[in-house]
Phi, psi and omega in degrees: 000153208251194182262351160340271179332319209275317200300348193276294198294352198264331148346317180266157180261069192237085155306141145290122198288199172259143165256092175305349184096024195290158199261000197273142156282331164285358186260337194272297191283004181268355180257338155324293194292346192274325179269341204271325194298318171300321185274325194278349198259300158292002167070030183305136182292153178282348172247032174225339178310289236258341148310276175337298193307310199290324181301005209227357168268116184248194180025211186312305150353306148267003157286313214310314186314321180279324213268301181329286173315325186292303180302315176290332186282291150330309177274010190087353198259158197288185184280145162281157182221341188256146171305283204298324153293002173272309159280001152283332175303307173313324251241338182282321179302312184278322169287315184317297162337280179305310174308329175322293201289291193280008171272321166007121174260140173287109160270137202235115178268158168285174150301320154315312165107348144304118178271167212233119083051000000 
């Protein structure tokens, strides 16, 4: 790399955000192609992604990350180290959740405390 280049990028400022865990599937996936877009562009090793990844999880989202780890530990099986399974793993959680949430039926009460129809 030539010292151009390096003067370019190190000018920029490109993070991976954080992901709180939101329940919407288009915010999960726009955040996906967003670390996926980010990790190709600094050129993160693939066997460093899913560290990087995991410091950018708050809330629900980084409960989800502990309990996964705390559960593969407890059943024996190793750490995930690859990205495209960490994000498959996320992607079974998130959709499940959201089929979840839409199937919920609304229910709406009167004053009575009768649900209305």
């Amino acid at each position: 790399m030539n010292d151009e280049s390096r003067r370019w990028e190190m000018g920029l400022k490109i993070d991976i955000p954080e992901f709180h865990g939101g329940l919407q599937t288009d915010e999960y996936l726009d955040w996906i192609n967003t670390v996926d877009e980010v990790s190709e562009f600094k050129q993160v090793p693939e066997d460093k992604r899913v560290a990087l990844v995991a410091t950018r999880l708050r809330g629900r989202a980084g409960a989800w990350w502990q309990q996964v780890k705390k559960t593969r530990a407890l059943q024996g099986k190793g750490k995930i180290t690859c990205w495209d399974k960490m994000k498959k793993t996320h992607a079974l959680c998130v959709f499940t959740i959201q089929l979840h949430t839409d199937a919920l039926p609304t229910v709406t009460k009167s004053k009575t405390g009768q649900p209305i129809s």
